[in-house]
Every structure is written in structure tokens, then in C-alpha cells.
Wavefront OBJ file of the C-alpha trace (Angstrom):
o trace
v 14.310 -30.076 30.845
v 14.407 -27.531 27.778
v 13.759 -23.882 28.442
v 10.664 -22.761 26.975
v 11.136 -21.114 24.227
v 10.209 -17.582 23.858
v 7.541 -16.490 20.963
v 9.259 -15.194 17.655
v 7.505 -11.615 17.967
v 6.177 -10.116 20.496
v 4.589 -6.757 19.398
v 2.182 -4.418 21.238
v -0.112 -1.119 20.882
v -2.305 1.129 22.567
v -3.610 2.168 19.721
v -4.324 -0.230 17.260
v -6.291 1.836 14.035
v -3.041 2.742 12.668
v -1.846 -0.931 12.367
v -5.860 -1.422 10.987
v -5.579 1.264 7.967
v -1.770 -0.364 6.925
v -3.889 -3.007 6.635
v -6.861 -2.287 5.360
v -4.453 -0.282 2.553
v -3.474 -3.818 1.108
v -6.563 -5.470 1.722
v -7.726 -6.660 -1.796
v -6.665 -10.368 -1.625
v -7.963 -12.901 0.814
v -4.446 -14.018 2.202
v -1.444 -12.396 3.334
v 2.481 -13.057 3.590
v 3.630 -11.411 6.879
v 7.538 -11.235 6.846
v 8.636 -10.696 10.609
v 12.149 -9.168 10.848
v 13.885 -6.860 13.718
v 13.634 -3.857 11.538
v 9.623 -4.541 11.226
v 7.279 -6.339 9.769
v 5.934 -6.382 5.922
v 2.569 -7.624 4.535
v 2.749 -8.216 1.563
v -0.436 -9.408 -0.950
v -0.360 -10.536 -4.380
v -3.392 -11.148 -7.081
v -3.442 -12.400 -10.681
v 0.777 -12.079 -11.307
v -0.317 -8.578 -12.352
v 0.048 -6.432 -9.350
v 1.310 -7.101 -5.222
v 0.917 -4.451 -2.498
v 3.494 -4.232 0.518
v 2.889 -2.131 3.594
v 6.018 -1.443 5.600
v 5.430 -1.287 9.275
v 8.588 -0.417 11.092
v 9.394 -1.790 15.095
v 9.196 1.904 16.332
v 5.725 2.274 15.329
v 5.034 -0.195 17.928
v 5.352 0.396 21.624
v 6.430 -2.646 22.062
v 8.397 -5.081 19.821
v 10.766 -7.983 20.561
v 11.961 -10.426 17.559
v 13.315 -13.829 18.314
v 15.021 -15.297 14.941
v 13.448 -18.902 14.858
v 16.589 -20.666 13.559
v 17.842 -19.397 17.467
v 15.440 -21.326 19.107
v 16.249 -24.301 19.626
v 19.954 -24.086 20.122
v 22.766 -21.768 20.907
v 23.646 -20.624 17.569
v 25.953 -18.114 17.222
v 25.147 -14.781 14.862
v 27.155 -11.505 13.732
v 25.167 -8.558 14.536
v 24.768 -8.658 10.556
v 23.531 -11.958 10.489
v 21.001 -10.900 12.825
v 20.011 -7.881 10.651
v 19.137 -10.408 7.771
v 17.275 -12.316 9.329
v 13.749 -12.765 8.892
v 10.528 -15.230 9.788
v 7.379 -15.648 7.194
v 4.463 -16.950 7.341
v 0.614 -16.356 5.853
v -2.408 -15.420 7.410
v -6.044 -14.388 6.127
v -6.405 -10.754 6.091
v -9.778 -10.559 6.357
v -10.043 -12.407 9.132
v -7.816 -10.522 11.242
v -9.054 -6.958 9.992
v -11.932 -8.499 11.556
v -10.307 -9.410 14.734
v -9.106 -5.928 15.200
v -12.399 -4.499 14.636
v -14.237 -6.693 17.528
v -14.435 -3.808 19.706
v -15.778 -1.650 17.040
v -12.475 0.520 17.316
v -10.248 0.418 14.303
v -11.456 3.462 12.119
v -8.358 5.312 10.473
v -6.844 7.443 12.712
v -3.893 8.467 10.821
v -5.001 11.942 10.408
v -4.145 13.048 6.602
v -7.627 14.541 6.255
v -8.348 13.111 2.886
v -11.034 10.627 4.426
v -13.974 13.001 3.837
v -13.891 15.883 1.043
v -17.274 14.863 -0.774
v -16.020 13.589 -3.141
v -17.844 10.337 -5.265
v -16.828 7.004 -4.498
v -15.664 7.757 -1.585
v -16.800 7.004 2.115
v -16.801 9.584 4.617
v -14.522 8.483 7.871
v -16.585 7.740 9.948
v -18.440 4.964 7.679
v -14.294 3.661 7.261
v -14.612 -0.153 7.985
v -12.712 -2.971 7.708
v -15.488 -4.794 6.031
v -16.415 -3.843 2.182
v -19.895 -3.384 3.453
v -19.246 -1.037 6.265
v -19.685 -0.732 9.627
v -22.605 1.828 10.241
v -24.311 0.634 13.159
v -22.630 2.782 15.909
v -25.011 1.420 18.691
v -22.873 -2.341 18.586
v -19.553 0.163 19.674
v -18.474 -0.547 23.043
v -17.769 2.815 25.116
v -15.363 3.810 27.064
v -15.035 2.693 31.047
v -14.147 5.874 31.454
v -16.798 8.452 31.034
v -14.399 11.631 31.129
v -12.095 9.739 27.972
v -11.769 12.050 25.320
v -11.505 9.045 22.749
v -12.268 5.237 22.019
v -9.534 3.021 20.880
v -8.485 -0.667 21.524
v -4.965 -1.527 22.408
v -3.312 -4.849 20.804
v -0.941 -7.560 21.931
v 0.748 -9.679 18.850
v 2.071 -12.649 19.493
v 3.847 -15.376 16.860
v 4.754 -19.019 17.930
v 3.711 -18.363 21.566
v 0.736 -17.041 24.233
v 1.138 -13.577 25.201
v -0.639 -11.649 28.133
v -2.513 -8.098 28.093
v -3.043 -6.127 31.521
v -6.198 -4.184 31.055
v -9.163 -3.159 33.443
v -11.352 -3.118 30.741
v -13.021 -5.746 28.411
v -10.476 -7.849 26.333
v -10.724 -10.806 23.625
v -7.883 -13.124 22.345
v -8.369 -14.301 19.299
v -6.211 -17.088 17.771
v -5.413 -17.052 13.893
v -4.542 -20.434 12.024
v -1.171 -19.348 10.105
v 0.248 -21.031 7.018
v 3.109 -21.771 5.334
v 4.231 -19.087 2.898
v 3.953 -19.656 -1.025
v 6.565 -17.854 -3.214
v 5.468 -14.439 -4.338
v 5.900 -12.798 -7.565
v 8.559 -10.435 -7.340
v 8.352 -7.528 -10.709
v 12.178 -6.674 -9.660
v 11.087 -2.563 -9.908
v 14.443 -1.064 -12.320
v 15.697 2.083 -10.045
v 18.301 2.933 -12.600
v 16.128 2.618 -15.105
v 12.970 4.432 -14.332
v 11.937 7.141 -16.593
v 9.105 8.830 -14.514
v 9.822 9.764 -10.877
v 6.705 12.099 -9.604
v 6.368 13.022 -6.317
v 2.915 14.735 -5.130
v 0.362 15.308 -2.647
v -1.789 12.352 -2.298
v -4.934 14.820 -1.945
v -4.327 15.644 -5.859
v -4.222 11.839 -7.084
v -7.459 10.782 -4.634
v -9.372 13.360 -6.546
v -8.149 12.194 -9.799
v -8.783 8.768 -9.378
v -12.496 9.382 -7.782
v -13.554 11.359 -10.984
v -13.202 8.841 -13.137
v -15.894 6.657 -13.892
v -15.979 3.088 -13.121
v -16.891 1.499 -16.058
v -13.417 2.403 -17.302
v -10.998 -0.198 -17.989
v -7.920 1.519 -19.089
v -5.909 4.048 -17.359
v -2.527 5.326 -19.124
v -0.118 7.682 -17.812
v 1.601 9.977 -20.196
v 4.900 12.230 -19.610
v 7.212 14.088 -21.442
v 10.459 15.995 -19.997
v 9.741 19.951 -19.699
v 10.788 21.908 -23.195
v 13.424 24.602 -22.316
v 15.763 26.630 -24.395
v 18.751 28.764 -23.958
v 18.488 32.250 -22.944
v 20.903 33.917 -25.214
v 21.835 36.713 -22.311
v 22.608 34.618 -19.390
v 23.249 31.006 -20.902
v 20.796 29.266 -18.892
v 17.988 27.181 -20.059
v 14.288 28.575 -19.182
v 11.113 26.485 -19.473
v 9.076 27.485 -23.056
v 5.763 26.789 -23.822
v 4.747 23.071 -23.213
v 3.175 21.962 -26.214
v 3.013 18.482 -25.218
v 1.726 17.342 -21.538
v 4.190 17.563 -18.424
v 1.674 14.742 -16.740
v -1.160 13.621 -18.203
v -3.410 10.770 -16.864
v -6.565 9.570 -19.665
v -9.105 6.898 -18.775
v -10.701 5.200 -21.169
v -13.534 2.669 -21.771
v -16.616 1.439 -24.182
v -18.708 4.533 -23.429
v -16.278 7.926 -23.440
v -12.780 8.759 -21.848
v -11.623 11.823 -19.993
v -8.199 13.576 -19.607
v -6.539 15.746 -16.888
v -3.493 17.247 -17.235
v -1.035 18.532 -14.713
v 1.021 21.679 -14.548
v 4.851 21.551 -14.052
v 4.345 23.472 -10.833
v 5.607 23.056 -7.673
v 2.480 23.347 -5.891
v 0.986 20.306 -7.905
v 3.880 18.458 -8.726
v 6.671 18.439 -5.692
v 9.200 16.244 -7.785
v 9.238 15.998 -11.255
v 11.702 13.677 -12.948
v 11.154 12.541 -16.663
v 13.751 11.472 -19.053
v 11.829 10.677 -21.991
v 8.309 10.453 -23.246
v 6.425 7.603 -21.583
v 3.204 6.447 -22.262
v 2.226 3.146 -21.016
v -1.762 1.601 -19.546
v -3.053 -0.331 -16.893
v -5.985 -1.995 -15.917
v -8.234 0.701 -14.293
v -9.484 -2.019 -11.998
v -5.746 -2.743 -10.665
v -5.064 1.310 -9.998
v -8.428 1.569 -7.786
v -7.196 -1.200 -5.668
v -5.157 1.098 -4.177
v -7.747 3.646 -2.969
v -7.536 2.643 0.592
v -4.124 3.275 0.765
v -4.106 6.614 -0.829
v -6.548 7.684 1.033
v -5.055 7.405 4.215
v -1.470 8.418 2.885
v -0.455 12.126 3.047
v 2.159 12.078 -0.018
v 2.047 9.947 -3.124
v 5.499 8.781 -5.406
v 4.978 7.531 -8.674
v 7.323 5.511 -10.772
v 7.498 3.609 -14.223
v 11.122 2.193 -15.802
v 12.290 1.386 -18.501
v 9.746 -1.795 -19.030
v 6.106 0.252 -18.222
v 6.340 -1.302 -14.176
v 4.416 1.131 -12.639
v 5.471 1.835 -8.856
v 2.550 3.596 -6.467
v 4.496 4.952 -3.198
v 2.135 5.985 -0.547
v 3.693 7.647 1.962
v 1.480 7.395 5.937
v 1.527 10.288 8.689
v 3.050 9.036 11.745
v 0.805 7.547 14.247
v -0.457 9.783 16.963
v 1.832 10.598 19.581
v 4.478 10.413 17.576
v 4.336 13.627 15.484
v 7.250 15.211 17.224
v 9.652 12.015 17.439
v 12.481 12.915 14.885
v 13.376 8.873 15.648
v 9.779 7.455 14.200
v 9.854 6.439 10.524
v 6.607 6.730 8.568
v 5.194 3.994 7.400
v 4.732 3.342 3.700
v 2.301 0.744 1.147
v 3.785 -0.046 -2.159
v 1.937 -1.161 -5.098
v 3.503 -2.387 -8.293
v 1.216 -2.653 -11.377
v 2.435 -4.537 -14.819
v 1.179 -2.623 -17.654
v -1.024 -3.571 -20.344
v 0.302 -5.559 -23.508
v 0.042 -3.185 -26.744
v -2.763 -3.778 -29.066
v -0.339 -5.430 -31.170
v 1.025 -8.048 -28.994
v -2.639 -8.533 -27.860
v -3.861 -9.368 -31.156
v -0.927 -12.158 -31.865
v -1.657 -13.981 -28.237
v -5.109 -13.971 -30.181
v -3.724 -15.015 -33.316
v -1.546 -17.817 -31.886
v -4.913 -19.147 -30.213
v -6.639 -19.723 -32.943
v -3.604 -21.350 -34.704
v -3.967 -23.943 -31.466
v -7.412 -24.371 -31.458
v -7.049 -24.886 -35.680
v -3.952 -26.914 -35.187
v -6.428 -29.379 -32.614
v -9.118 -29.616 -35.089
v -7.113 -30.897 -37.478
v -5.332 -33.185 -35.165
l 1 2 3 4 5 6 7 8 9 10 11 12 13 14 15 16 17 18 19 20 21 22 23 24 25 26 27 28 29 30 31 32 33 34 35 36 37 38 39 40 41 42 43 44 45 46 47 48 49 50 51 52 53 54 55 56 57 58 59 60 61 62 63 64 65 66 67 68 69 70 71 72 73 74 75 76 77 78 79 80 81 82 83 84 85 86 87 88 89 90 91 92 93 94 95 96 97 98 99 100 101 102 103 104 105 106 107 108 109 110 111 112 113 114 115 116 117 118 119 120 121 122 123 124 125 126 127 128 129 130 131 132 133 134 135 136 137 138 139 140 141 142 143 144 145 146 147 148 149 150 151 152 153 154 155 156 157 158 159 160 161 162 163 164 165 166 167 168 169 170 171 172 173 174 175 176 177 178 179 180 181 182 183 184 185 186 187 188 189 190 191 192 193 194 195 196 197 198 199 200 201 202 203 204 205 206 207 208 209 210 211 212 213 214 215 216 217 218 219 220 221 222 223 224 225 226 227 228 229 230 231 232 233 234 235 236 237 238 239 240 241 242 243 244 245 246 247 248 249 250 251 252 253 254 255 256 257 258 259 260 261 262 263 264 265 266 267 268 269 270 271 272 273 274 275 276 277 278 279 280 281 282 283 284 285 286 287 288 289 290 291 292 293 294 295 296 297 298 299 300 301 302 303 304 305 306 307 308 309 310 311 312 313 314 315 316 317 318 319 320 321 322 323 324 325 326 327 328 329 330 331 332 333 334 335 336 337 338 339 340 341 342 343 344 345 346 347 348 349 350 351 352 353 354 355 356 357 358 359 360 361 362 363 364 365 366
């Protein structure tokens, strides 16, 4: 008789709101692609060809994880050890569903610890109304407590399991819950232009959650503006010193039918960590698409921000490491990227508009 054949991943956690706020950082689209690989897993979401989010969760977050390649299986297949690198298993699932799974117990607030969950700031929820629903979670008498009366904190440890059952050891209360997967559909991929990016900014995510929860709503246009730092040549030394900016190092304006507002940013260290700009850039995007990525930044302790060459906006948010893993030199933080296509100019807008009527006119006629 065949052996059994072992699950594709076997993952595990004693602590499972870390894993929750990845998630919950991506969480704007009903479904999922979950790409399963020995480095880690991705999750990656997707929603009107216009933007995706990815968050990276490494294998060492976990304290357990064990990746069978499916194409190994059902046979003795030989691989290099490069082979087995590559290779990778996908698959969809509904994210809401299992956000909701991993909030049965009540458990899965944030926990990552950046302290930019509070601050008072509009728009914002405090962390302890974080939820995994959209309506929040409020009712604190449905939590289940602790067995133990003397435990410092609540938390809800996880066993993942792909292609085959796994078992959890616990004394206290547990629930397996079973997720219908499906098969993947073919993602939009932007192709992000590293050697062509004009704007590289690196800074504190603190300074971009505020910025993004003082604008209004109602807006419906958010641009980004740069331009490199002016310097000129000191005549006694030779070397180039930074002269009065007369036009914006960073400068982020919202705009829609009933005002705008403007905030600029200084070229200084404290604000900006990493400032790269080799031209002017000015390109917009759907305020609606940036504030998708609240979630994320609000968890996230550091924040990169990219455009190239083509207006592709890149949003970077960089996560603490989970707790207990502070000190561990060998841990890799876990990241969620967002890529944004800009706007169309006015312009190009107005001929799409153009052309339309020229169809509709060119039907008529017909």
C-alpha cells in the first residue's frame, strides 16, 4: 500500500495575533492567493487591476514550519537543493473567513507592539476596539479567559495545516475549523522598475499614519510631489551645501469637490530617514486606494515609499518582530507591500471620454 502522504505545510504558533494583523493589513478584498514556499508564505490580494497588497510572512516567524513541495508527493523525484528553493504551492482562500476563524476565541487583537494603535487621532480605532471584523469587536464579555488565573495575558495558539489533518496538544478549549480552498487565478503583476524609481523615502510610519488620518474622506485625489534638495558649491571648501528650498523636498496634497490641504516635509533626518529623489515627480492616486492601507501602517513601525519612472507607487511597511523574538538577530521582520497605479492625466482622461462618445456616435449611426 502507498505511504500516506504527508500535508504540504505544516505551520504552528503560540501566539497567533501577529499572523492576525499580517492579515488583517491586506484585508480589503474578499479572497486571497496564499503562495506556500520553504522560505515562507505570501498573501497576496488584488482589487480593480489598480492596486494588490502582499504580506511577507517568513518560516522563522513561526515556531513551527515544515514544507512538503507537492510535485514530491507522489513519487521519488529527485531535486537540487536549488530546485527545492524555487519551489512553491498556491492556492486561494477567503480572507474574511479565516480572520474570522482566528478570532473565535476572541484573541487576535494586534500585538505587534509599534504603539501607533492609539494616539487620538480621527479615523482611527483605539487597540483595544482592533478587530478583524469592519464593525468591531467591542463586546469583551463573549472573550474566553484564561484557565489559568495567575496568566499575565490571553492569546490563542494556531496549528496550520494544507492538504492534510493536523493535531494540537492543549489543556484548554480548542476548535478546528476547516476552510474550502480554491484554485488560484492569475494575478496582476505592475512589474515595480527598481532601476528606475525616482523617489525612494524612507520614514517612520508614525509620521505617514498622522498624515493620512488628517485628511478628510471625501477626498478623492492624493498626489505626491518631490523634488531633489537645491545645493550649491561652497567656494572655500568645494563641497556642495543645501540652499534654501524654494520648491518642496516632500509634499503630499489631497484634493476633492469641497477644499484640499497640503503638508510639506522637511529634508531632515528626524522626519525623513532616507531621502532619494532624482528628479521632480508629481504623480496622483485614488485617495480611496492609499487608505486601504491603513491597517497595515498602523501596525508597521517604518514606512518605504517608492514611485519609478512610470508613477507605480510602492508602499513598504515594515512590522516589529513578534514577541519573543526581539532579541533574535536570526528573525526577519515581516513586511506588507502595496503597489498603487496612478491616476491617468486630465488629458488622457478626457480622450478615453472623447473616444466614447465617438463609439456611442459611431452606433447611432450604425
Amino acid at each position: 500500500m502507498p505511504a500516506e502522504r504527508p500535508p504540504v505545510l505544516t505551520a504552528s504558533v503560540h501566539d497567533l495575533r501577529y499572523i492576525a494583523a499580517l492579515l488583517r493589513g491586506v484585508n480589503f478584498h474578499k479572497r486571497a492567493t496564499v503562495t506556500v514556499a520553504k522560505q515562507g508564505m505570501t498573501v497576496k490580494v488584488e482589487e480593480a487591476r489598480t492596486i494588490t497588497a502582499t504580506a511577507w510572512v517568513f518560516a522563522d516567524i513561526f515556531d513551527e514550519y515544515v514544507y512538503n513541495p507537492e510535485n514530491t508527493l507522489d513519487g521519488d523525484v529527485m531535486q537540487t537543493s536549488q530546485e527545492e528553493e524555487m519551489e512553491s504551492s498556491s492556492f486561494e482562500m477567503p480572507l474574511n473567513t479565516v480572520l474570522d476563524c482566528l478570532n473565535i476565541f476572541g484573541t487576535a487583537a494586534s500585538s505587534t507592539g509599534s504603539g501607533s494603535g492609539g494616539g487620538g487621532k480621527k479615523g482611527w480605532k483605539r487597540q483595544a476596539q482592533d478587530s478583524d471584523r469592519d464593525s468591531g469587536d467591542e463586546n469583551e464579555g463573549n472573550r474566553i479567559e484564561p484557565l489559568n488565573p495567575n496568566a499575565s495575558e490571553k492569546h490563542t495558539g494556531m496549528r496550520l495545516t494544507y492538504m492534510g489533518p493536523g493535531a494540537e496538544d492543549a489543556t484548554g478549549p480548542t476548535t478546528t475549523c476547516e476552510i474550502a480552498t480554491y484554485e488560484p487565478e492569475p494575478y496582476l503583476d505592475f512589474g515595480f522598475d527598481q532601476d528606475n524609481q525616482v523617489l525612494k523615502i524612507i520614514l517612520k510610519s508614525s509620521w505617514f499614519r498622522d498624515a493620512l488620518s488628517e485628511l478628510d474622506p471625501s477626498y478623492d485625489k492624493l498626489t505626491f510631489i518631490s523634488n531633489p534638495p537645491e545645493t550649491s558649491e561652497n567656494p572655500t571648501t568645494g563641497r556642495n551645501r543645501n540652499q534654501n528650498q524654494t520648491k518642496p523636498i516632500l509634499r503630499i496634497k489631497a484634493g476633492g469637490n469641497f477644499g484640499s490641504t497640503e503638508m510639506d516635509y522637511p529634508n531632515d533626518r528626524d522626519v525623513l530617514e532616507s531621502f532619494e529623489c532624482t528628479q521632480s515627480v508629481s504623480f496622483s492616486y485614488r485617495f480611496s486606494h492609499i487608505a486601504k492601507s491603513l491597517r497595515a501602517v498602523q501596525s508597521s513601525t517604518k514606512t518605504s515609499l517608492r514611485i519609478d519612472n512610470d508613477g507605480l507607487l510602492s508602499l513598504q511597511f515594515m512590522m516589529p518582530p513578534p514577541k519573543g523574538k526581539e532579541d533574535d538577530g536570526e528573525s526577519s521582520a515581516a513586511y506588507i507591500d502595496f503597489q498603487v497605479s496612478p491616476n491617468f492625466p486630465p488629458w488622457i482622461e478626457r480622450l478615453f471620454l472623447s473616444l466614447g462618445e465617438c463609439l456611442a456616435l459611431d452606433d447611432e449611426i450604425i
